[in-house]
N, CA and C atoms as a LAMMPS dump frame, in Angstrom:
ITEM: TIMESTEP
0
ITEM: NUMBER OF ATOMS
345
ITEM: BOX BOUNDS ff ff ff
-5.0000000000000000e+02 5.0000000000000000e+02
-5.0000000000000000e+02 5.0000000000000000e+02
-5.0000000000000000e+02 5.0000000000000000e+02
ITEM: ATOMS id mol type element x y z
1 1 1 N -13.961 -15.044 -2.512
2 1 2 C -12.873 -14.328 -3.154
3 1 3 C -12.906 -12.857 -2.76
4 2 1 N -11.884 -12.216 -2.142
5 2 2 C -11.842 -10.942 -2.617
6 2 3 C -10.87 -10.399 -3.535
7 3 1 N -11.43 -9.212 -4.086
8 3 2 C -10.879 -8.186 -5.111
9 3 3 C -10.022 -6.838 -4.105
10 4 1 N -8.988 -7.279 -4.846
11 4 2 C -8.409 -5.292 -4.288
12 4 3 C -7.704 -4.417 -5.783
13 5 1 N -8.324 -3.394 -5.685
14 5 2 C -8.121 -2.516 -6.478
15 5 3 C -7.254 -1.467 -6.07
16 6 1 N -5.844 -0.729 -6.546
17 6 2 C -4.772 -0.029 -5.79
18 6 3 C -5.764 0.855 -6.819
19 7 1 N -5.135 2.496 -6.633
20 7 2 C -4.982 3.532 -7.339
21 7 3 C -4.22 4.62 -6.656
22 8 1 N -4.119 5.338 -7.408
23 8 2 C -3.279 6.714 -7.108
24 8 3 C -2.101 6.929 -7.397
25 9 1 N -1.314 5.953 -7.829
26 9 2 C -0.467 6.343 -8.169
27 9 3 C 0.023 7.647 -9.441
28 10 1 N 1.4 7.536 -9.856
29 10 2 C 1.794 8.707 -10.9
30 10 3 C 2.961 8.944 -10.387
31 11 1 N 3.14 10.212 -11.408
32 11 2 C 4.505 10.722 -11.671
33 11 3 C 4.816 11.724 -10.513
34 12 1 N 6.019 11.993 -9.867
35 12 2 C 6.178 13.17 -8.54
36 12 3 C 7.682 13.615 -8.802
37 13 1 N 7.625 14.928 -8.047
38 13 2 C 9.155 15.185 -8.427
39 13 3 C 9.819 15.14 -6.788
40 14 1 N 11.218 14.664 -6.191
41 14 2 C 11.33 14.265 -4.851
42 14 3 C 11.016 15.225 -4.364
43 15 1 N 10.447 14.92 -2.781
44 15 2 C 9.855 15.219 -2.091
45 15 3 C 8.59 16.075 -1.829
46 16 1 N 7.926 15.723 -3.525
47 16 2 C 6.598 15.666 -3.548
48 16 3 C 5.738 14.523 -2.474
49 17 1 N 4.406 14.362 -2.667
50 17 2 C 3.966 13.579 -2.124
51 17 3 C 2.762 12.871 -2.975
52 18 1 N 2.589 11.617 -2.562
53 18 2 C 1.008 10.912 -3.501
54 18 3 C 0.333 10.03 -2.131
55 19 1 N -0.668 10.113 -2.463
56 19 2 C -2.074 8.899 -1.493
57 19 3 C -1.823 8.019 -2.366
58 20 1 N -1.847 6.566 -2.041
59 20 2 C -2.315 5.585 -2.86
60 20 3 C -3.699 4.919 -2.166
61 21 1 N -4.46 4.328 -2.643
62 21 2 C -5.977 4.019 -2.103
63 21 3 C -5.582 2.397 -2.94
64 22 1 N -6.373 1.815 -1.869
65 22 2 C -6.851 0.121 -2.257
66 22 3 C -8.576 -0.347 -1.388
67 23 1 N -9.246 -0.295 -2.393
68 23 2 C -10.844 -0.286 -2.059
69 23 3 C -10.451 -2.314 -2.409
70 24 1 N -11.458 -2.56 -1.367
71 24 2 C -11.81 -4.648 -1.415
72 24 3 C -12.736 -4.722 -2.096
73 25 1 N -13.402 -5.543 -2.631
74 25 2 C -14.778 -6.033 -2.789
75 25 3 C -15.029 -7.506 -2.8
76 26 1 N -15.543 -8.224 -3.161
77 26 2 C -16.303 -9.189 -3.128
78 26 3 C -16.218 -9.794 -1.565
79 27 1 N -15.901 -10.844 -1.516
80 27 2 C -16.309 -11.263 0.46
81 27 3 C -14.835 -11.068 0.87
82 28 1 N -15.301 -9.697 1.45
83 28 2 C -14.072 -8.903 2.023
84 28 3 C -14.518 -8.414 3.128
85 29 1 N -15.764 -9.342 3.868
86 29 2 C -15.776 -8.864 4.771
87 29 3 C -14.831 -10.018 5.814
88 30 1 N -14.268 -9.944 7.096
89 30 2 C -13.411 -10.649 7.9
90 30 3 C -12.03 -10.674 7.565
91 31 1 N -12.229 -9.146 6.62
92 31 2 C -10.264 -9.268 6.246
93 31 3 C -9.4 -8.565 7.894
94 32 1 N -8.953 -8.987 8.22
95 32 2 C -7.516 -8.93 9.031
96 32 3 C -6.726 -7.649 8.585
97 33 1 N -5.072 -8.137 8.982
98 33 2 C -4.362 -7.523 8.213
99 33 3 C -4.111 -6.967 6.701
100 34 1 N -3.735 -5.985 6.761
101 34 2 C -3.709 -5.501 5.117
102 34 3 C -2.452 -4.847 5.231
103 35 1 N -1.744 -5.032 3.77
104 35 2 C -0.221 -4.479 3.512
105 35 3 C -0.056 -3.966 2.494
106 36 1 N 0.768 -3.054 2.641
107 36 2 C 1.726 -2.619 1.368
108 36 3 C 2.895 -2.689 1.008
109 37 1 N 3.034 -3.497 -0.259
110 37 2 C 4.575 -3.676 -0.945
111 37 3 C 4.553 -2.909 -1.904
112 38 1 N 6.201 -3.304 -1.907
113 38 2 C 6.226 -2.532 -3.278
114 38 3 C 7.439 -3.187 -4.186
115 39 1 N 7.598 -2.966 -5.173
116 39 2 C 8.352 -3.469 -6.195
117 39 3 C 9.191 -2.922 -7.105
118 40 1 N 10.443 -2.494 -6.861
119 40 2 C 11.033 -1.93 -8.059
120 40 3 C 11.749 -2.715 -8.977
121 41 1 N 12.226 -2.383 -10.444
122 41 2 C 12.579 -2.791 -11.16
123 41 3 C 13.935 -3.764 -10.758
124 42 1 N 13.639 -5.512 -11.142
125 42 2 C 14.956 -5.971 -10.835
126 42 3 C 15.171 -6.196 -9.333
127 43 1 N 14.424 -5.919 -8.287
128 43 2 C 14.401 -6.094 -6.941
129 43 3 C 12.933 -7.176 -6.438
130 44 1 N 13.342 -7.362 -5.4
131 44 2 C 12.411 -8.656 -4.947
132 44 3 C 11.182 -7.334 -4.112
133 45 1 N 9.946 -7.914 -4.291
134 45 2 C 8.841 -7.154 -3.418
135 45 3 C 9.139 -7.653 -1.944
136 46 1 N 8.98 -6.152 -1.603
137 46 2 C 9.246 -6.075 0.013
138 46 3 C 8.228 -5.056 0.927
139 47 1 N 8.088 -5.43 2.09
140 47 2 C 6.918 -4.647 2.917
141 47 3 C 7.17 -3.396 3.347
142 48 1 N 6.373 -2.408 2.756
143 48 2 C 6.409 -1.25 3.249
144 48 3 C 5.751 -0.506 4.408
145 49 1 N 4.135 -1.18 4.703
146 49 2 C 3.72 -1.379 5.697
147 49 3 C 2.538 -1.978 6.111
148 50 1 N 2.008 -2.149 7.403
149 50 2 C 1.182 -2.872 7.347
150 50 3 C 0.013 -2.143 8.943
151 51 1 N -1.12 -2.814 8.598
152 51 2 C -2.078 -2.304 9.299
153 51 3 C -3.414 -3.423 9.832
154 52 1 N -3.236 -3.914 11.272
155 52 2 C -4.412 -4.401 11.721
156 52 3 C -6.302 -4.304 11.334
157 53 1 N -6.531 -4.982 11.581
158 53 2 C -7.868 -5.043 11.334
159 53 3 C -8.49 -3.918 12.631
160 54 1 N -7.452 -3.473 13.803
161 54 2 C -7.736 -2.959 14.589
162 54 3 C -6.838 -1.458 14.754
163 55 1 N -6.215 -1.332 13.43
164 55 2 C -5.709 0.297 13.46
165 55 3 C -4.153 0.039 13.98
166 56 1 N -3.404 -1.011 14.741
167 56 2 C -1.881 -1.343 14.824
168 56 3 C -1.571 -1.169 13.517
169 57 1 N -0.107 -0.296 13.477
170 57 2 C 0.833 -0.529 12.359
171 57 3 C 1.84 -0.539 12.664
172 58 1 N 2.533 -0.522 11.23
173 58 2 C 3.998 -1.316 11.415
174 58 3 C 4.54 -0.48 10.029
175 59 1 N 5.582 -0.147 9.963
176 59 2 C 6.319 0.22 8.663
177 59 3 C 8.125 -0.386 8.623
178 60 1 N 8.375 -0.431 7.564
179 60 2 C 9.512 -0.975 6.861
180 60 3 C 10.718 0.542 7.488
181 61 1 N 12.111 0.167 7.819
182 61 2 C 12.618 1.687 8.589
183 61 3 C 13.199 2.384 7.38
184 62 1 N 12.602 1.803 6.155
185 62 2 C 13.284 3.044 4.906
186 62 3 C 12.138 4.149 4.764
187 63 1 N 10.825 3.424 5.31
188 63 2 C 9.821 4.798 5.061
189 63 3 C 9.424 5.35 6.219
190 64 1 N 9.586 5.441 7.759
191 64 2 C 9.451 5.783 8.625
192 64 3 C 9.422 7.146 8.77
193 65 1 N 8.191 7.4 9.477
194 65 2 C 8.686 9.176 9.704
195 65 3 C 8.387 9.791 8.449
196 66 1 N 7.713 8.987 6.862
197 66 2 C 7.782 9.285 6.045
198 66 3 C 5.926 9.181 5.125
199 67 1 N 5.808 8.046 5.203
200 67 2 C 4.571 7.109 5.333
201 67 3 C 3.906 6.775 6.373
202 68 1 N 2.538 6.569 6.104
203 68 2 C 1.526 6.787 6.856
204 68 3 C 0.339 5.666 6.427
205 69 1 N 0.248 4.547 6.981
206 69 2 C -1.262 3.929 6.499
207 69 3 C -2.488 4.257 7.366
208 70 1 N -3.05 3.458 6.465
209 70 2 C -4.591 3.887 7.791
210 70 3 C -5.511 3.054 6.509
211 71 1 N -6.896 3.205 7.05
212 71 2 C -7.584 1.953 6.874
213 71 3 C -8.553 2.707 7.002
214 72 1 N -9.766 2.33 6.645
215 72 2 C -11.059 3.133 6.85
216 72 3 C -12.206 1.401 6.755
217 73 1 N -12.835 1.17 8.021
218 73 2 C -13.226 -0.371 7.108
219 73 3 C -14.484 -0.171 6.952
220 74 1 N -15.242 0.692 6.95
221 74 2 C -16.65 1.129 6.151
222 74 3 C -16.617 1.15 5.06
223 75 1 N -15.44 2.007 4.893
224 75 2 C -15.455 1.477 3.264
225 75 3 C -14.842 0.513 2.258
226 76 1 N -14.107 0.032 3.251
227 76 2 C -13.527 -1.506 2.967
228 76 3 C -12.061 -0.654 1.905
229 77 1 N -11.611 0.105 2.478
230 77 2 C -10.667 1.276 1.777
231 77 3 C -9.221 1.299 2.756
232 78 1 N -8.003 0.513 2.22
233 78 2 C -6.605 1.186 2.742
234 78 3 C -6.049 2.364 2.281
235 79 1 N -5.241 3.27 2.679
236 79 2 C -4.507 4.613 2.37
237 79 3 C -2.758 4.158 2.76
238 80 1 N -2.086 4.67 1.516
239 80 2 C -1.107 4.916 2.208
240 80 3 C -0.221 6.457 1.487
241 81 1 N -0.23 6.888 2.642
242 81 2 C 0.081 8.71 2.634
243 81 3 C 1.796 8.681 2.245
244 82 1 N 2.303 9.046 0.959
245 82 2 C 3.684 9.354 1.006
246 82 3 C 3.914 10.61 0.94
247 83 1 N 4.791 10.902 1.627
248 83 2 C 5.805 12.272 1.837
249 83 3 C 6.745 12.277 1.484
250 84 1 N 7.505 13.496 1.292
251 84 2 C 8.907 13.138 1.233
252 84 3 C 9.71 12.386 0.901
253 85 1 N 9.15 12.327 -0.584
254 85 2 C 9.311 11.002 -1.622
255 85 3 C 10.718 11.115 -2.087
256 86 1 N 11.494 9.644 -2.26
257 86 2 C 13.002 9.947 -2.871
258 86 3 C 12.662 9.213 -3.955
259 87 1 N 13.942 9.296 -4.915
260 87 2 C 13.552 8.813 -6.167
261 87 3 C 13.648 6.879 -5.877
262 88 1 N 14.145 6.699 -4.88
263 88 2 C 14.072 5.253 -4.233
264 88 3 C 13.27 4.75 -3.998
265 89 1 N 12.049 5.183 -3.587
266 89 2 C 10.186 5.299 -3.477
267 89 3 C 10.326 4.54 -4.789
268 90 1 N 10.383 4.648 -5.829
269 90 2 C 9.772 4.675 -7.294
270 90 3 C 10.149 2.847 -7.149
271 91 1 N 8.6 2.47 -7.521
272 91 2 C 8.541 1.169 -7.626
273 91 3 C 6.836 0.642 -7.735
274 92 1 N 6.54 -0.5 -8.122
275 92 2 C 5.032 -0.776 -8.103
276 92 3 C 4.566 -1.054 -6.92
277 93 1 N 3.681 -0.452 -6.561
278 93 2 C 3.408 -0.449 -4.989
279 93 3 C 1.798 -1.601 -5.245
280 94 1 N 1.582 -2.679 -4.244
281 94 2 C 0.572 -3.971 -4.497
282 94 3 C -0.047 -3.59 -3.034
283 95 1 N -1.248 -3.492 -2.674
284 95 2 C -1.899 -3.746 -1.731
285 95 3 C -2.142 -5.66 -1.963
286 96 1 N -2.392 -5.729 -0.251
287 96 2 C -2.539 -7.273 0.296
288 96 3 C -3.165 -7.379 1.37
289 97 1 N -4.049 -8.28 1.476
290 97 2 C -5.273 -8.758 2.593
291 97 3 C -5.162 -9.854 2.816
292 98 1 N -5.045 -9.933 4.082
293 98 2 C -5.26 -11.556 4.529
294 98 3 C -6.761 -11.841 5.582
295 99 1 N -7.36 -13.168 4.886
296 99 2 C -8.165 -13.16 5.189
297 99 3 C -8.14 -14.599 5.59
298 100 1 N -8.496 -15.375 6.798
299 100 2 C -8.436 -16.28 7.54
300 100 3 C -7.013 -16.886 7.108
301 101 1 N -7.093 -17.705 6.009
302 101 2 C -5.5 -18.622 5.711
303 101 3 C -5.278 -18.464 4.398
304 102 1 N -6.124 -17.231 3.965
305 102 2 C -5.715 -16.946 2.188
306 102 3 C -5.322 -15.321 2.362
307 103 1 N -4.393 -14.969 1.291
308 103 2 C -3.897 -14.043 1.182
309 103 3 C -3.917 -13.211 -0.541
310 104 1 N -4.353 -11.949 -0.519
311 104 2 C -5.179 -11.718 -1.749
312 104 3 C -4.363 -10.6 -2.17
313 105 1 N -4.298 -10.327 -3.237
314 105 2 C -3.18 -9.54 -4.293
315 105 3 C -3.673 -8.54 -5.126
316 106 1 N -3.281 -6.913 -5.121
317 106 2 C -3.913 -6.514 -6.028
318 106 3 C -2.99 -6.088 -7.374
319 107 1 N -3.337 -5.469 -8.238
320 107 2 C -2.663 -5.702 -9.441
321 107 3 C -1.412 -4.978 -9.692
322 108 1 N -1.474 -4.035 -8.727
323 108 2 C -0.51 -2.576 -8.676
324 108 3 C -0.115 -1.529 -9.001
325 109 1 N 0.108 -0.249 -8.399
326 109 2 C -0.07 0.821 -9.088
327 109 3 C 1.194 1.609 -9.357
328 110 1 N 1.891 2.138 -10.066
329 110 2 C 3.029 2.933 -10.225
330 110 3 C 3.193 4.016 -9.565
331 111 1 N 4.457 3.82 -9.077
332 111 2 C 4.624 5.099 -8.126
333 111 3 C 6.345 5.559 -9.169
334 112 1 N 6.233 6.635 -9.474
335 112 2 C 7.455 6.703 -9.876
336 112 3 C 8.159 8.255 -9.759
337 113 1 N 9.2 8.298 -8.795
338 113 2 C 9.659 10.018 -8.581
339 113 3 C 10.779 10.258 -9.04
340 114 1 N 10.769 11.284 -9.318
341 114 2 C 11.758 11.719 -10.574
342 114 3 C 11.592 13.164 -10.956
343 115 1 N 12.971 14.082 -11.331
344 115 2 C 12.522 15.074 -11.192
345 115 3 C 12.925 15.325 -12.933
């Protein structure tokens, strides 16, 4: 099983900015890909971006130029860097790991901008 734990989220006013962090644990070692969704109220979760086990990424073209992941795997730790936050950002943002043919969920953290 692995565990993912999001944090960082909170409150921002637009075009503030927040880190969100997602640390793994338990047998998290041979995780792959890792992603970030997100979720706003009344809308279906959708990919914001995503990051190889080898540093390739990929982002969704509403956050481009905007967001930033990255990965650190020593510490078994994803980042994802927002900028230039609109109040459209505001939604529960879920880190996700896939690991051979299972795919692992974390609980999610609030991102919400607003001035």
């Amino acid at each position: 099983q692995v565990q993912l734990v999001e944090s960082g989220g909170g409150l921002v006013q637009p075009g503030g900015s927040l880190r969100l962090s997602c640390v793994a644990s338990g047998s998290s070692a041979g995780i792959s890909d890792m992603s970030w969704y997100r979720q706003a109220p009344g809308q279906q979760r959708e990919l914001v971006a995503v990051i190889s086990s080898g540093g390739s990424t990929d982002y969704a073209d509403s956050v481009k130029g905007r967001f930033t992941i990255s990965r650190d795997n020593a510490k078994k730790t994803m980042y994802l860097q927002m900028n230039s936050l609109k109040p459209e950002d505001t939604a529960v943002y879920y880190c996700n790991a896939r690991k051979l043919l299972r795919i692992y969920w974390g609980q999610g953290t609030q991102a919400t901008v607003s001035s």
